[in-house]
C-alpha positions in Angstrom: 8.9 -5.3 0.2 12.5 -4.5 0.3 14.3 -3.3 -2.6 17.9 -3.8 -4.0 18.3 -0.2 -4.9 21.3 0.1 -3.0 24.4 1.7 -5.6 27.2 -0.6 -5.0 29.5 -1.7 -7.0 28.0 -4.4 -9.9 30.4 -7.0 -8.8 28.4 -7.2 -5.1 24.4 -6.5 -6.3 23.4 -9.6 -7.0 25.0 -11.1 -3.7 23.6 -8.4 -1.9 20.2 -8.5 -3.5 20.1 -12.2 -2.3 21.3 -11.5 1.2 18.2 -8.9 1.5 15.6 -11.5 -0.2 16.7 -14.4 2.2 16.0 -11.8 5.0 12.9 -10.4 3.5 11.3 -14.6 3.3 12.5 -14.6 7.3 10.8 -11.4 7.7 8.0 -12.5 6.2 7.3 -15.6 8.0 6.8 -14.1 11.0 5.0 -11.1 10.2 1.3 -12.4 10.8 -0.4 -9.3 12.7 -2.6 -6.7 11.2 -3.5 -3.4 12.5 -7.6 -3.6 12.1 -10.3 -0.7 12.8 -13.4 -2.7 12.9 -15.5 -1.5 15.7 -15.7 1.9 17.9 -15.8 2.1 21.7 -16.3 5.2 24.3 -12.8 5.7 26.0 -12.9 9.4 28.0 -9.2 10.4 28.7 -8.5 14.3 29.2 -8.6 16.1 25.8 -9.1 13.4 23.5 -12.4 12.6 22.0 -14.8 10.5 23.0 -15.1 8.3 20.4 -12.1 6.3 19.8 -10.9 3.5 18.5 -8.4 1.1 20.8 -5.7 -0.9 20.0 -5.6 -5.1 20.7 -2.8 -6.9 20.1 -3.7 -10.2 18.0 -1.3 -13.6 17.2 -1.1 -15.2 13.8 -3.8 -16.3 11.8 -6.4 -15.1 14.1 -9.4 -14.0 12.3 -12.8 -12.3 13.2 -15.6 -11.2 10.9 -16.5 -8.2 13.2 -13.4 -7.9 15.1 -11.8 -5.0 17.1 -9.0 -2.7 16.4 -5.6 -5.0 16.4 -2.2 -3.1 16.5 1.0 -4.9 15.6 4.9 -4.7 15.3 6.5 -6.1 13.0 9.9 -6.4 11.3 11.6 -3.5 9.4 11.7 -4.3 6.1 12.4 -1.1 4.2 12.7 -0.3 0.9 16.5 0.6 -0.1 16.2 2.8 -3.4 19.0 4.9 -4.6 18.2 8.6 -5.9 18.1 11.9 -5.2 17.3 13.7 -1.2 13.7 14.4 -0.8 13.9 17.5 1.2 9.7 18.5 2.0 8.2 21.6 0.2 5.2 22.1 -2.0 6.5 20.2 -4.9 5.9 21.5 -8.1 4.5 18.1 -9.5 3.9 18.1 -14.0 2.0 15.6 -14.8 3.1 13.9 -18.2 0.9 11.6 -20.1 2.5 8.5 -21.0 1.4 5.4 -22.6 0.8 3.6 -19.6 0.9 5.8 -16.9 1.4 9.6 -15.7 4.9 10.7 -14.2 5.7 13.1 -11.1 8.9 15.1 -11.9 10.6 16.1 -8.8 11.6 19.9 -9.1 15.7 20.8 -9.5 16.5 22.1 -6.3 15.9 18.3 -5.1 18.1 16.2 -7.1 21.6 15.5 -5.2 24.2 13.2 -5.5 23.3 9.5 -4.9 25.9 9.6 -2.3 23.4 10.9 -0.5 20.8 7.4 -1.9 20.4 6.1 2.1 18.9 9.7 3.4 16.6 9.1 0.5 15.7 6.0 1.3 15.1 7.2 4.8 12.6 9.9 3.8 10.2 8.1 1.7 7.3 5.9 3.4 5.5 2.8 1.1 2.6 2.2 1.5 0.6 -0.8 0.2 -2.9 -0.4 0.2 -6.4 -2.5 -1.2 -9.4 -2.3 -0.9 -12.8 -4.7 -1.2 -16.1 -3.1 -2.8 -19.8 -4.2 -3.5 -19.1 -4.0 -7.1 -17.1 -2.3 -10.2 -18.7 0.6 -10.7 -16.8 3.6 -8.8 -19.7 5.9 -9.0 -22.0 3.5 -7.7 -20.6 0.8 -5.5 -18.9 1.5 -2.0 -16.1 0.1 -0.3 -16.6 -2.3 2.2 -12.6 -3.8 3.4 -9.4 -1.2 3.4 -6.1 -2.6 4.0 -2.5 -0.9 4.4 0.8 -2.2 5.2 3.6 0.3 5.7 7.2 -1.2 3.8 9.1 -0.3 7.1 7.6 -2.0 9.6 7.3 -1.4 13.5 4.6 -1.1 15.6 1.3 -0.1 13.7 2.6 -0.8 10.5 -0.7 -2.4 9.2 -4.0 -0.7 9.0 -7.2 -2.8 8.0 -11.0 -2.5 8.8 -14.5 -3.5 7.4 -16.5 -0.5 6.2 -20.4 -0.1 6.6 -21.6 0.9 3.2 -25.2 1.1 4.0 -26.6 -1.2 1.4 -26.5 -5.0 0.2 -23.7 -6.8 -0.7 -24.3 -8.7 -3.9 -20.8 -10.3 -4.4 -19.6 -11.8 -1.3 -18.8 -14.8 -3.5 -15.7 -13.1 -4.9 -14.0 -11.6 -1.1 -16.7 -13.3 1.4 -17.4 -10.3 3.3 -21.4 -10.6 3.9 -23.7 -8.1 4.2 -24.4 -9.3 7.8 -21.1 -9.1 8.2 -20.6 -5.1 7.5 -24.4 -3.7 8.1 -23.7 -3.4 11.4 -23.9 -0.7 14.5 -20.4 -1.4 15.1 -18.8 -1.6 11.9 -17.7 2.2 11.3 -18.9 4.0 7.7 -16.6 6.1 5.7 -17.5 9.2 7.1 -16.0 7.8 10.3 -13.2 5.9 8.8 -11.8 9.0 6.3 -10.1 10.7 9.4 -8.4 7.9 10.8 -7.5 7.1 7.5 -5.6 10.5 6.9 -4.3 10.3 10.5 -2.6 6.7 10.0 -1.1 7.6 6.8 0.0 11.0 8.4 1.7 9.0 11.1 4.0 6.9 8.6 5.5 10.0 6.6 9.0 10.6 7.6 9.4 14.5 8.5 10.9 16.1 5.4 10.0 12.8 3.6 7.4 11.5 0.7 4.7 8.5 1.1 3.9 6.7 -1.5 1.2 4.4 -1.8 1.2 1.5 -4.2 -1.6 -0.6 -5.1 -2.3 -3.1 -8.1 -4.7 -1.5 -10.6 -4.6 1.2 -8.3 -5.1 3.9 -11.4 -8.7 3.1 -12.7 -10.0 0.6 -9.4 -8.3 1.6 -5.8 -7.5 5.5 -6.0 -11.1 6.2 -8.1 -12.8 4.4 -5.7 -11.1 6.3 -2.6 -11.8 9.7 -4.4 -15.3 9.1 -4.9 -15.7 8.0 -1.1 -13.9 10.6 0.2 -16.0 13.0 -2.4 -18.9 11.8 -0.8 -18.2 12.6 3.2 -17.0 15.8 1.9 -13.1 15.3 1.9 -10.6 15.7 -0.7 -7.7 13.3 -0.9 -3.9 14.5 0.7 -2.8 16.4 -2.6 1.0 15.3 -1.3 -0.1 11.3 -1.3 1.7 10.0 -4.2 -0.2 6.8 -5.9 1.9 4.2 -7.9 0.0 1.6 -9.8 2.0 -1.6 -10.2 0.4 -2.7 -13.1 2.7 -0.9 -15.5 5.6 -1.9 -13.9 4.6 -5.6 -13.8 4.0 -5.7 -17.5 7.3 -3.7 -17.8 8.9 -6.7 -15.6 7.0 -10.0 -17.6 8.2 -8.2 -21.2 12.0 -8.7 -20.4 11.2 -11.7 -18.3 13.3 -12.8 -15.1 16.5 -15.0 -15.2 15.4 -16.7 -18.6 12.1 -17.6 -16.9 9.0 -17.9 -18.9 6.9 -15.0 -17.9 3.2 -15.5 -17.2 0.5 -14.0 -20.4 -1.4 -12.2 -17.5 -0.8 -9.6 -14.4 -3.1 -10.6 -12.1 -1.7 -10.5 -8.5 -2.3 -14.4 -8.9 -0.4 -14.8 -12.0 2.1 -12.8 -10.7 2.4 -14.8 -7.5 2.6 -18.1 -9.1 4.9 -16.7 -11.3 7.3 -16.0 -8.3 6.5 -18.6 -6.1 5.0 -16.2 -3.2 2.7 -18.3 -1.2 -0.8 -16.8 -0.7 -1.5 -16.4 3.5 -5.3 -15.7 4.3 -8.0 -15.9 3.1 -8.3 -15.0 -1.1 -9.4 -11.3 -2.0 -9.4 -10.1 1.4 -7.3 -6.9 1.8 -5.0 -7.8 3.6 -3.7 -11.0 2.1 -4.2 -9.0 -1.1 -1.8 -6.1 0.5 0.7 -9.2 1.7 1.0 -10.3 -1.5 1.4 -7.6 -3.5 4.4 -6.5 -0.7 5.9 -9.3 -2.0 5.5 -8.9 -5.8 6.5 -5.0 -5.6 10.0 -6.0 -3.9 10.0 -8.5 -6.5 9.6 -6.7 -9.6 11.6 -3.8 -8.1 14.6 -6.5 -8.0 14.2 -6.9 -11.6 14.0 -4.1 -12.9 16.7 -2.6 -10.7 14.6 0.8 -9.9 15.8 4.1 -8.9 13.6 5.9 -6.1 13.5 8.9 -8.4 12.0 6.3 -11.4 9.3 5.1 -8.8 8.7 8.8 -7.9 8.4 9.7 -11.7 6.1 6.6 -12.1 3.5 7.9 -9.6 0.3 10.0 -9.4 -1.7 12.1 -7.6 -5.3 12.0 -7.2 -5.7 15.1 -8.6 -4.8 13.6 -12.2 -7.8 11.6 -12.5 -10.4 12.5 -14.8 
């Protein structure tokens, strides 16, 4: 979650990169709230709507199967990237088929000198995002979880909430999210959850900045999936979010291998974690604990392979590029 993309001279990276992962593991450990949309209330104040949902704060390790909206603040823990000055316009975005992956080409007029690598770093927002579904199939199945952790921090950083998709569950054995559990009055469906979606990830961009949101497999499972839902309550995704996919990059990271280590045969957000040590916190293949430990394997993998913002940028896709 943060990054050692800092350009300083080679003699003081590594120390530095240390420094920042000590404090990222102190970070960590106390960063136990989640920001949760799981139920709708009436609140009447002035101009704004009717329907609402309200903020709770929640401690540690709480948990709740129907729950209520939980806010949070946490820790800043934001990425440090070096690269060129985002300055925001319609970007011209060429999409170039690669073998693993599609790249985003920032136009000319935005490339400065990486003098200028910390106002970049404070213009671009990461976001980490998964999701929970009732199956494989993005045409057929529907999510039921979201989850999304902004990089930075602060108050409302995390956003997570239970979907009501309408239908039966069939594979609670894999995330243990019950049909019970999410065919519920209170439980919000998509149509109801889009907005707020856009709205929270609205709130998080940086004026005159970029958000990119990362997500494991996030090219054929997390960003299909959120097309086709938002497809179907007649929305179109942001076409300025920016998806990155942190498969490629993981494979990229286990084929040069880490310090001499011996690198794991499979990318699995498992594999990866054992591979790094990064102790799993909640309860397996819910979205948030997912989300947490993905944080941690993106600032990992990041590390090694000593990243350039612009690289990330180039490394992304839009929504728009899907087939």
């Amino acid at each position: 979650m943060c990054f050692s993309m800092f350009q300083i001279p080679q003699s003081r990276f590594y120390a530095f990169g240390s420094i920042l992962w000590e404090n990222f593991q102190r970070n960590s450990s106390i960063n136990g709230c989640a920001s949760r949309v799981l139920a709708s209330y009436v609140h009447k104040s002035g101009n704004i709507p009717e329907k609402r949902w309200i903020g709770r704060p929640r401690m540690p390790n709480s948990e709740g199967s129907h729950g209520s909206t939980v806010t949070s603040a946490t820790p800043s823990i934001a990425p440090r990237m070096s690269g060129e000055l985002v300055e925001r316009t319609n970007l011209n975005i060429a999409k170039v088929v690669g073998a693993e992956f599609q790249r985003v080409h920032l136009p000319n007029d935005l490339h400065v000198q990486s003098s200028e690598s910390k106002d970049l770093a404070s213009r671009v927002t990461y976001l980490v995002v998964d999701i929970e579904t009732t199956g494989l199939s993005r045409l057929k199945d529907r999510i039921i979880e979201i989850a999304i952790k902004d990089l930075q921090g602060g108050w409302n950083s995390t956003f997570q909430t239970l979907s009501n998709p309408d239908c039966h569950v069939p594979n609670s054995r894999v995330h243990h999210i019950t049909t019970c559990m999410v065919n519920r009055p209170e439980v919000p469906r998509m149509r109801d959850l889009i907005p707020k979606l856009i709205e929270y990830v609205n709130s998080r961009k940086k004026p005159g900045g970029l958000v990119v949101i990362i997500s494991h497999n996030g090219l054929v499972f997390d960003v299909p999936f959120l097309r086709n839902e938002f497809r179907r309550c007649s929305y179109e995704i942001p076409s300025d979010w920016l998806f990155l996919d942190t498969i490629p990059l993981c494979r990229e990271a286990m084929r040069i291998g880490n310090g001499g280590s011996k690198a794991p045969c499979k990318v699995s957000l498992r594999a990866l974690c054992e591979h790094y040590k990064i102790p799993q916190t909640g309860q397996a293949h819910r979205a948030m604990t997912d989300v947490n430990s993905l944080a941690h394997v993106f600032q990992r993998i990041t590390f090694d392979l000593k990243l350039r913002t612009s690289t990330i940028i180039e490394r992304c896709f839009k929504a728009s590029d899907l087939k």
